[in-house]
Structures are given as structure tokens and as C-alpha cells.
MMTF fields as JSON, N, C-alpha, C and O atoms, coordinates in Angstrom:
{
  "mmtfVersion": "1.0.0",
  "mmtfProducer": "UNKNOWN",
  "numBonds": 463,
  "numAtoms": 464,
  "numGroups": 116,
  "numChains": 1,
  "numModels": 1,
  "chainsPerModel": [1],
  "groupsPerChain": [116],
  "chainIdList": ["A"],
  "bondAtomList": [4, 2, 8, 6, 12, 10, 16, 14, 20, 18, 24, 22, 28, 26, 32, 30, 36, 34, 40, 38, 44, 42, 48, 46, 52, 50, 56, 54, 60, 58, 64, 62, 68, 66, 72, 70, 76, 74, 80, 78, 84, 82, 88, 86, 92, 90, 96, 94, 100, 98, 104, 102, 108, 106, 112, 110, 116, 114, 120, 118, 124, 122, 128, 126, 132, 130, 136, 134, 140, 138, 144, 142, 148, 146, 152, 150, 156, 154, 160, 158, 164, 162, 168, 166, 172, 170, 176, 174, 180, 178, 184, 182, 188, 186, 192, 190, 196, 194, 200, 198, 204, 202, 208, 206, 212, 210, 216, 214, 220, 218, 224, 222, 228, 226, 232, 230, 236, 234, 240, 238, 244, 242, 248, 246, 252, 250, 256, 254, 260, 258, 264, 262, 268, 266, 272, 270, 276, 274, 280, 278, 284, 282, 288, 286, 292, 290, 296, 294, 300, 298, 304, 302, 308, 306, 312, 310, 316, 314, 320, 318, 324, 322, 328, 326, 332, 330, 336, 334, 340, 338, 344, 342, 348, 346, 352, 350, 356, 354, 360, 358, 364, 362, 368, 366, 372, 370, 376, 374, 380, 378, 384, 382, 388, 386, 392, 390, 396, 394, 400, 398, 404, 402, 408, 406, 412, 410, 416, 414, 420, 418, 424, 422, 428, 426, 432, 430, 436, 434, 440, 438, 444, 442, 448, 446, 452, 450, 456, 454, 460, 458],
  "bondOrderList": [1, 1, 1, 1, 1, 1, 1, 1, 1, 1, 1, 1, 1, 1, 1, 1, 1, 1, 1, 1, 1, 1, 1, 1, 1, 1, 1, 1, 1, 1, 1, 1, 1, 1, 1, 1, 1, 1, 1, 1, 1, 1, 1, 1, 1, 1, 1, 1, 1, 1, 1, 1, 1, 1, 1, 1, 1, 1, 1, 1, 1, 1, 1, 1, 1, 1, 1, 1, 1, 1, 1, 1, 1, 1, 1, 1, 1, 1, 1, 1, 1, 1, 1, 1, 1, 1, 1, 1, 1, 1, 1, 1, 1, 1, 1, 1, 1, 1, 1, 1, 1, 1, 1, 1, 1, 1, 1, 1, 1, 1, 1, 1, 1, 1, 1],
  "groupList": [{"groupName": "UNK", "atomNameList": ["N", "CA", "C", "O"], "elementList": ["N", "C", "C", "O"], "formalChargeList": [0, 0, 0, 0], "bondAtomList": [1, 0, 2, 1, 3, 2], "bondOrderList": [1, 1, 2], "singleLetterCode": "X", "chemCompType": "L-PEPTIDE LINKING"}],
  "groupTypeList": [0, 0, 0, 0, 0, 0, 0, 0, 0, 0, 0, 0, 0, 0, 0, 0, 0, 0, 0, 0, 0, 0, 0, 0, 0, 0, 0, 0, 0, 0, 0, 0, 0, 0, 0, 0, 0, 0, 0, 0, 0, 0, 0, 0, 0, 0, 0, 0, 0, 0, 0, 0, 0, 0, 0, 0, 0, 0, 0, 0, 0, 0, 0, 0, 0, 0, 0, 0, 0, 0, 0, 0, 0, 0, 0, 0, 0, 0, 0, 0, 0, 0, 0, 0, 0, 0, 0, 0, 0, 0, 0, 0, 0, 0, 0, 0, 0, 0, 0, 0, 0, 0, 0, 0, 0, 0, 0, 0, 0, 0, 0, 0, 0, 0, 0, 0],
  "groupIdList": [1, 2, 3, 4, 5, 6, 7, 8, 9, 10, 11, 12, 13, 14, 15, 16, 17, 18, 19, 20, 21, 22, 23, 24, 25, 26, 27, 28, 29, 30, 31, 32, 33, 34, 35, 36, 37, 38, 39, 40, 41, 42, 43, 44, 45, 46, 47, 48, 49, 50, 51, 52, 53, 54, 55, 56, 57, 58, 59, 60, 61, 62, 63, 64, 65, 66, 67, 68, 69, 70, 71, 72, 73, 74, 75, 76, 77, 78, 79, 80, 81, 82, 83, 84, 85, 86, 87, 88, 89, 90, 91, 92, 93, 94, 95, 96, 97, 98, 99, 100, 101, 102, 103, 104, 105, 106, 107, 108, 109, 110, 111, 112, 113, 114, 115, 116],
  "secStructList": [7, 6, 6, 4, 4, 4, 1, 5, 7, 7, 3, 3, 3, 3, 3, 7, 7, 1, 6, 6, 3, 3, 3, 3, 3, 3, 3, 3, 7, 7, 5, 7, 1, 1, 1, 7, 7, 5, 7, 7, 3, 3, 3, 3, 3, 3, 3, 3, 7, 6, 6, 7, 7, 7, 7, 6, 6, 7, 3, 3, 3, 3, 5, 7, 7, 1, 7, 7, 1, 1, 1, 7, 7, 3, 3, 3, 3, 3, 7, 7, 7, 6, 6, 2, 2, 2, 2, 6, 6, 6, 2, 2, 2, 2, 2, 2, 2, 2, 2, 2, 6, 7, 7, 7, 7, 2, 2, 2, 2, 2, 2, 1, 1, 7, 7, 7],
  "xCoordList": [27.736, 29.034, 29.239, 30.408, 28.396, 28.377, 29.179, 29.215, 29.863, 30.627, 32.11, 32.981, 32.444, 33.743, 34.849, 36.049, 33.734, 34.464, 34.624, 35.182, 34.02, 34.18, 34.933, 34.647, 35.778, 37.194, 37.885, 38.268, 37.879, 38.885, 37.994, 38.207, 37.167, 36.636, 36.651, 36.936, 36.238, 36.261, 34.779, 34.285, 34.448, 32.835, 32.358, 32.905, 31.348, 30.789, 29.484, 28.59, 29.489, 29.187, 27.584, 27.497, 26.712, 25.073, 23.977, 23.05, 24.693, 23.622, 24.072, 24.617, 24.22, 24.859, 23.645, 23.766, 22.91, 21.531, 21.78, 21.948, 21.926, 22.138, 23.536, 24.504, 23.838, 24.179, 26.261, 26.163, 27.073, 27.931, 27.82, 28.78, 26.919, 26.702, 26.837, 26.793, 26.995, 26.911, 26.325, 26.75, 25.575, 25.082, 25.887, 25.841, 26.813, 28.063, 27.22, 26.784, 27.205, 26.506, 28.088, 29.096, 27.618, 28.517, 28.386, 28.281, 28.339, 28.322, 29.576, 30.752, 28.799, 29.544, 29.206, 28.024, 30.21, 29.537, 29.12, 29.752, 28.534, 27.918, 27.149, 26.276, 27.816, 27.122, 25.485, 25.15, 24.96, 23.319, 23.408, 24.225, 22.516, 22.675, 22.166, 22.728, 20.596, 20.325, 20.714, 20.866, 21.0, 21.308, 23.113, 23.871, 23.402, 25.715, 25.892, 26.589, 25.301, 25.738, 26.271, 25.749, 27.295, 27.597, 26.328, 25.652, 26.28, 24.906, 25.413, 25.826, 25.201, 25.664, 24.531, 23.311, 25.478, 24.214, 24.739, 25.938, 23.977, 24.783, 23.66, 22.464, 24.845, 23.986, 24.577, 25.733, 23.661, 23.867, 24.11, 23.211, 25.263, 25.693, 25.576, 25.616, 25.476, 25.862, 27.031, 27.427, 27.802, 28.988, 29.169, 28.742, 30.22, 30.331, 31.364, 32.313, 30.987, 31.53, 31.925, 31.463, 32.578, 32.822, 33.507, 33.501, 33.97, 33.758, 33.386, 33.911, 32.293, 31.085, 32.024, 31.773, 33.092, 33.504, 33.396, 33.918, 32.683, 32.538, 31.44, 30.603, 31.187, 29.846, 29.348, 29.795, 28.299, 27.634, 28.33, 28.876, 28.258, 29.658, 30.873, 31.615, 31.431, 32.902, 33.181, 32.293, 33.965, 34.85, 35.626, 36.608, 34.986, 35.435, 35.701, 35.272, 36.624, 37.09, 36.307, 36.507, 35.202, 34.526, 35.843, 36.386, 36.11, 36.427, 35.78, 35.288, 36.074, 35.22, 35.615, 36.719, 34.709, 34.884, 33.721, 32.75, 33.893, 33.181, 31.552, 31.453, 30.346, 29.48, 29.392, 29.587, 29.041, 28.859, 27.399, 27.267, 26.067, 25.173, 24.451, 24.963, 23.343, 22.296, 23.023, 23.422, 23.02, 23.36, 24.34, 24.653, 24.762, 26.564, 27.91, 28.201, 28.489, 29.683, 30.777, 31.749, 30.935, 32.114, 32.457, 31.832, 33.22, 34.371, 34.802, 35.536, 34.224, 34.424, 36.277, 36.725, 36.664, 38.145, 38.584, 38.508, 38.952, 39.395, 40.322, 41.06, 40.17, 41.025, 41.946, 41.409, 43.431, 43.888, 43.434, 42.769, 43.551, 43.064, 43.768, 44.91, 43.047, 44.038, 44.84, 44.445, 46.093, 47.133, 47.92, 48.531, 47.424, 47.71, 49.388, 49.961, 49.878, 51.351, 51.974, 52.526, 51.733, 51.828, 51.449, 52.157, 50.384, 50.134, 51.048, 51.156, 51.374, 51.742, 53.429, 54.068, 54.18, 55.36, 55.212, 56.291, 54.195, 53.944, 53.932, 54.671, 53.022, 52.76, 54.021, 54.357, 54.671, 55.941, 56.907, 57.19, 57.266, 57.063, 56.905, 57.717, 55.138, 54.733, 55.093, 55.58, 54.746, 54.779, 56.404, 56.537, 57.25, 58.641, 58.928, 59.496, 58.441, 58.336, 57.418, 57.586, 56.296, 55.712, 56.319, 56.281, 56.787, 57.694, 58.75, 58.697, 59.398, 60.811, 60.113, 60.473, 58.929, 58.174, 58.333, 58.32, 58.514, 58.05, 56.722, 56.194, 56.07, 54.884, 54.619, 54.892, 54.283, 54.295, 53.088, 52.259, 53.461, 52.02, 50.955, 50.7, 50.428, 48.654, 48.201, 47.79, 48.527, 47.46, 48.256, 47.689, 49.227, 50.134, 49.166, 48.525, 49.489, 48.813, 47.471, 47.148, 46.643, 44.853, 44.752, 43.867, 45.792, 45.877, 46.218, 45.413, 47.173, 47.856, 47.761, 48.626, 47.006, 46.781, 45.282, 44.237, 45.433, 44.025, 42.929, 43.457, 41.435, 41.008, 40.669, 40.072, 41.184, 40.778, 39.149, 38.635],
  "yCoordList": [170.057, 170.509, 170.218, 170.269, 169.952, 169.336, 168.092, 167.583, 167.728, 166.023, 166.499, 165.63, 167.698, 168.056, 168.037, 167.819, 168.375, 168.238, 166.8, 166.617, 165.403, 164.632, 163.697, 162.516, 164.245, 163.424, 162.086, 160.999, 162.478, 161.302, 161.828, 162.924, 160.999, 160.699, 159.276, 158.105, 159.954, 158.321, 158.717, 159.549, 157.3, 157.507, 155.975, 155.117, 155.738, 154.665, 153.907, 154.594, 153.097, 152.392, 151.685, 150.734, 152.324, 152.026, 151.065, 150.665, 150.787, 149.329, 148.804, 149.448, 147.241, 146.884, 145.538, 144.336, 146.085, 145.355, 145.005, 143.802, 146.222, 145.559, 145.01, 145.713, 143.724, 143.426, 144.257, 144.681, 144.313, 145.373, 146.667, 147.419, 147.027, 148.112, 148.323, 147.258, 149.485, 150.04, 151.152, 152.197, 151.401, 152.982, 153.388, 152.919, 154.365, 155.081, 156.624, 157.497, 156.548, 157.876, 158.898, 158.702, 159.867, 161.174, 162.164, 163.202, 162.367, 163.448, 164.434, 164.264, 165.54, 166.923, 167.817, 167.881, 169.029, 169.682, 171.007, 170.824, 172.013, 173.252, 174.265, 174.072, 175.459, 176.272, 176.814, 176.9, 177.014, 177.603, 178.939, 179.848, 178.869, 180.185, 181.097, 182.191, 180.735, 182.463, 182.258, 183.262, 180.524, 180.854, 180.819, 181.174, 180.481, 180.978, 179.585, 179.634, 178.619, 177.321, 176.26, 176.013, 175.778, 174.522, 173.5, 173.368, 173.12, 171.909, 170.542, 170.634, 169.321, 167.991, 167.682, 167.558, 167.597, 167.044, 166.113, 166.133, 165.121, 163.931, 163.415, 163.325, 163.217, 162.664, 160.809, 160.462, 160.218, 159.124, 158.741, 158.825, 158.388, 157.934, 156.362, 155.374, 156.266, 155.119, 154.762, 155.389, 153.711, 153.482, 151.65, 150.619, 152.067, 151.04, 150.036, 150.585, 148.203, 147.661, 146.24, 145.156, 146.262, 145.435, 143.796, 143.016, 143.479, 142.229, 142.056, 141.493, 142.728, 142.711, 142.143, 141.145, 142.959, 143.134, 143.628, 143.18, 144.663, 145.635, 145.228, 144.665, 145.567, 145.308, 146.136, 147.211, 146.252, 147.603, 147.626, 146.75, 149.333, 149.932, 149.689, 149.96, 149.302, 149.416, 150.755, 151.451, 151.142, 152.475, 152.468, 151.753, 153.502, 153.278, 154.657, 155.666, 154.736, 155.712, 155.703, 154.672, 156.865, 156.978, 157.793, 158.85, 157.047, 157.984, 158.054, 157.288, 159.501, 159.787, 158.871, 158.772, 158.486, 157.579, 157.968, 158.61, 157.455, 157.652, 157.108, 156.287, 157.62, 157.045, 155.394, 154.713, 155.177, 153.621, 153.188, 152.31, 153.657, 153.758, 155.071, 156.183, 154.81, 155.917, 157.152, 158.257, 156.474, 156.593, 156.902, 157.781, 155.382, 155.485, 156.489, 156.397, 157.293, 157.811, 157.54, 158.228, 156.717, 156.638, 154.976, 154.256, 154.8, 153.804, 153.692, 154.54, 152.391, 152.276, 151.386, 150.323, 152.035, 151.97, 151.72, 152.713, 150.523, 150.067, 151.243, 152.037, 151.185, 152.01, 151.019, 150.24, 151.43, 150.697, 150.93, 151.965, 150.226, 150.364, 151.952, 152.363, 152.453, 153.785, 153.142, 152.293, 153.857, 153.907, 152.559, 152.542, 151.266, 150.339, 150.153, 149.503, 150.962, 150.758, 150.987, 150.119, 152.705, 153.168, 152.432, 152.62, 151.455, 151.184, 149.675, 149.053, 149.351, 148.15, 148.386, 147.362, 149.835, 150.304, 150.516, 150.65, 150.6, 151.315, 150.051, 150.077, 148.91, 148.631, 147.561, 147.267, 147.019, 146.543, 147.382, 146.938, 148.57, 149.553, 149.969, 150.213, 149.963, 150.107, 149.098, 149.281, 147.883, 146.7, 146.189, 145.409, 146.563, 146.773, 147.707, 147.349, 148.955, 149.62, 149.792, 150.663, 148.761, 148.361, 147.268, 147.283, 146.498, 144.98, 145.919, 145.754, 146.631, 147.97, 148.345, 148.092, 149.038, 149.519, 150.948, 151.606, 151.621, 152.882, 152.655, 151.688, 154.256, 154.335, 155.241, 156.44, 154.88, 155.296, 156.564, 156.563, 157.467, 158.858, 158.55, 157.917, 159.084, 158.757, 157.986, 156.843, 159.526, 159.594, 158.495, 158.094, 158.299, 156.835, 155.204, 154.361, 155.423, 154.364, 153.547, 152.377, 155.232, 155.222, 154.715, 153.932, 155.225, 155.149, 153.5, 153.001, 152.92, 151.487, 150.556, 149.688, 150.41, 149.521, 148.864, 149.431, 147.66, 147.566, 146.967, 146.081, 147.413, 147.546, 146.337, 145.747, 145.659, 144.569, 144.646, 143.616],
  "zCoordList": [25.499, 25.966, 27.449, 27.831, 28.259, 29.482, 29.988, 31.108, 28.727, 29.141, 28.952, 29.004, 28.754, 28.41, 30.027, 30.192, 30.965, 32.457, 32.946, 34.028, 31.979, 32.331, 31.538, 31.342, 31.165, 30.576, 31.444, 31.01, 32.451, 33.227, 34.726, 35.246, 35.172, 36.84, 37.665, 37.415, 38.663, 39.761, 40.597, 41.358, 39.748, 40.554, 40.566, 39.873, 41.373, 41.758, 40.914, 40.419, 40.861, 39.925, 40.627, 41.403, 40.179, 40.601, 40.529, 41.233, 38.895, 38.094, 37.472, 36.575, 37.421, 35.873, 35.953, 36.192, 35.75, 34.892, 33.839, 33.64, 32.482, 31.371, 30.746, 31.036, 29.83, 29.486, 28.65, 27.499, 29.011, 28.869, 29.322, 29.152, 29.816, 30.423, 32.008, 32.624, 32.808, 33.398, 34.218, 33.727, 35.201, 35.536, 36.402, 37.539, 36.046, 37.2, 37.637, 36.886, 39.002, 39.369, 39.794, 40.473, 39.054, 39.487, 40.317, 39.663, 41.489, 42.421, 42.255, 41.931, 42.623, 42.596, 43.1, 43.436, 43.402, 44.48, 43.6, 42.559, 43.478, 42.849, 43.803, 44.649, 43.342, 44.348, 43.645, 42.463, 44.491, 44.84, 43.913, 44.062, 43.05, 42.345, 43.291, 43.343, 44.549, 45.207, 46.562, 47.258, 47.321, 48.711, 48.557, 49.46, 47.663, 47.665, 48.713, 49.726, 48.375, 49.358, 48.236, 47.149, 48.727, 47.642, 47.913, 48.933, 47.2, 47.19, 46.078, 44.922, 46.91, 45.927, 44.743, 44.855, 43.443, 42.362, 41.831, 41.55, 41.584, 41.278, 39.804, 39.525, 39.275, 37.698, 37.0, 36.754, 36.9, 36.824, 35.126, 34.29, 34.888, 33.381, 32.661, 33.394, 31.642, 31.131, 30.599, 29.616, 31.124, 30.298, 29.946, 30.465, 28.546, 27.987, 29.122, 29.682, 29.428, 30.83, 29.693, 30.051, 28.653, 27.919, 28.131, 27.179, 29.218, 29.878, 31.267, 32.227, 31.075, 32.527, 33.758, 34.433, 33.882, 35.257, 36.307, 37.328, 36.239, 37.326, 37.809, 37.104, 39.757, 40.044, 40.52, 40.12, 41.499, 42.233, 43.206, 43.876, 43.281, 44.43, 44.096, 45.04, 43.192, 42.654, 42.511, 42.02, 42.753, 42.41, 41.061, 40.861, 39.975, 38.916, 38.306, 38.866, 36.81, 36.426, 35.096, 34.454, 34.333, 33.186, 32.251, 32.573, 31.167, 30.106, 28.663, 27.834, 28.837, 27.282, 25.666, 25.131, 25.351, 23.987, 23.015, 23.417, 21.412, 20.708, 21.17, 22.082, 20.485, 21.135, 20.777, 19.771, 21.984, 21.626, 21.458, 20.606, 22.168, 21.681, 21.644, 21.519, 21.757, 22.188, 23.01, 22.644, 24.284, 25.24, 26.293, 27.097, 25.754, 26.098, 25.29, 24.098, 26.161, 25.726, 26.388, 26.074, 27.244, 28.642, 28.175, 27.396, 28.668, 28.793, 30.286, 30.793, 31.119, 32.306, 32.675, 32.245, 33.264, 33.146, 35.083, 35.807, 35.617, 36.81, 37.588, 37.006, 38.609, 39.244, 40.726, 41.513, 40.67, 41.493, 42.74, 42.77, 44.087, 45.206, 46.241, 46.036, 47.032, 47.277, 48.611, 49.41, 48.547, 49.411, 50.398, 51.467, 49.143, 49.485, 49.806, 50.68, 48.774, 48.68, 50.107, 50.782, 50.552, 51.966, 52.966, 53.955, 53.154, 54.484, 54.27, 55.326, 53.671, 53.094, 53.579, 53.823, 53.72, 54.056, 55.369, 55.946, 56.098, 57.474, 58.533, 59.516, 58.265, 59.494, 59.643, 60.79, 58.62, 59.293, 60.503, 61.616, 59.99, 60.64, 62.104, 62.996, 62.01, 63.489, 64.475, 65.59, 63.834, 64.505, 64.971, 65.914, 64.431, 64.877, 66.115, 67.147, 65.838, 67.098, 68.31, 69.163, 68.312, 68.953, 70.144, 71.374, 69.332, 69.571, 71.0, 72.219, 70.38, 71.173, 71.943, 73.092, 71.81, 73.107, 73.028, 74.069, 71.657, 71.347, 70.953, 70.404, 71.528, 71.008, 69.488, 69.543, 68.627, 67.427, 68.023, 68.933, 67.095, 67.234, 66.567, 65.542, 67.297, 66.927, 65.914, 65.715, 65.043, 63.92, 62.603, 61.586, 62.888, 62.438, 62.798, 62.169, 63.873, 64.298, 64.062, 63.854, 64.258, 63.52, 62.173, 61.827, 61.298, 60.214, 59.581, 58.795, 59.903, 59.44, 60.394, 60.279, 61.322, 62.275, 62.252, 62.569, 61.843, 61.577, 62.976, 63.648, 63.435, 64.341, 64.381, 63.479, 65.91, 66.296, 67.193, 67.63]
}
């Protein structure tokens, strides 16, 4: 009953040694049953990688599927890139008001400006 919290995640992807397969490690955070501290446990899965796309360190999404072997119960599923859309709206943007000779705020700037 332990795989029921893992319906739909985003986790990183560890080994793909074997053949359609995958090792996606799952970190999570859990508190300390006697010191009351969250503490990270991370458990490493097998999932089904059915046209061996994915590589190590990809960022990937496990979903639950019938078993496929032994082993395998997950279905490794792509995830789009984060907040591409937004910075992709921004730095035209900055760079317009840069050009004018306003200074955009900070944490704008930190954010969609990429470091030369």
C-alpha cells in the first residue's frame, strides 16, 4: 500500500543500465518519529522507459501502471521544461526597458536575465 502516494511524481532519473528500463530515485521529506525533525528519505524505483529516451539526471514524472515486471510498476512519463513560457515573456521585456534606461527591480532582473 506504500505506492498509493505515488500516483503522479517528478523525480530524477538515476540509472538506465538496463534495457527499457529505468532507476528514478524519489526523495521526500518525513518527520523523525523520536527527534520531531523532518529528515530526507529517498527510495529508488524501477520504471518501465519504453523507447529508451530518458537519460541520467533527467527530470521525470513516474506513473502508476499495471505491473510490468517483477519489479516494475511505474511508467516513466516526460515532463515539460519549468517556466520556460514566463521567462520567454520577460526578457523581451527587460531588455526594452533597459534599451529606455529604466531600471527593472531586482528580483526581475535576477530572475530572466541570463548571467554573463
Amino acid at each position: 500500500m506504500e505506492r498509493m502516494w505515488l500516483l503522479s511524481l517528478s523525480r530524477r532519473v538515476v540509472t538506465t543500465k538496463a534495457d527499457r528500463t529505468v532507476g528514478v530515485e524519489v526523495v521526500r521529506l518525513a518527520l523523525h518519529p523520536k527527534y520531531k525533525r523532518r529528515e530526507r528519505i529517498k527510495k529508488k524505483y524501477q520504471a518501465h522507459n519504453p523507447e529508451n529516451q530518458f537519460k541520467v539526471s533527467d527530470v521525470v514524472e513516474l506513473r502508476s501502471s499495471r505491473p510490468i515486471s517483477k519489479t516494475k510498476h511505474f511508467i516513466v512519463v516526460p515532463l515539460p521544461p519549468r517556466d520556460t513560457h514566463r521567462k520567454s515573456q520577460l526578457l523581451p521585456l527587460l531588455q526594452s526597458q533597459q534599451a529606455d534606461g529604466d531600471q527593472p527591480p531586482p528580483s526581475l532582473a535576477s530572475a530572466a536575465m541570463p548571467a554573463e
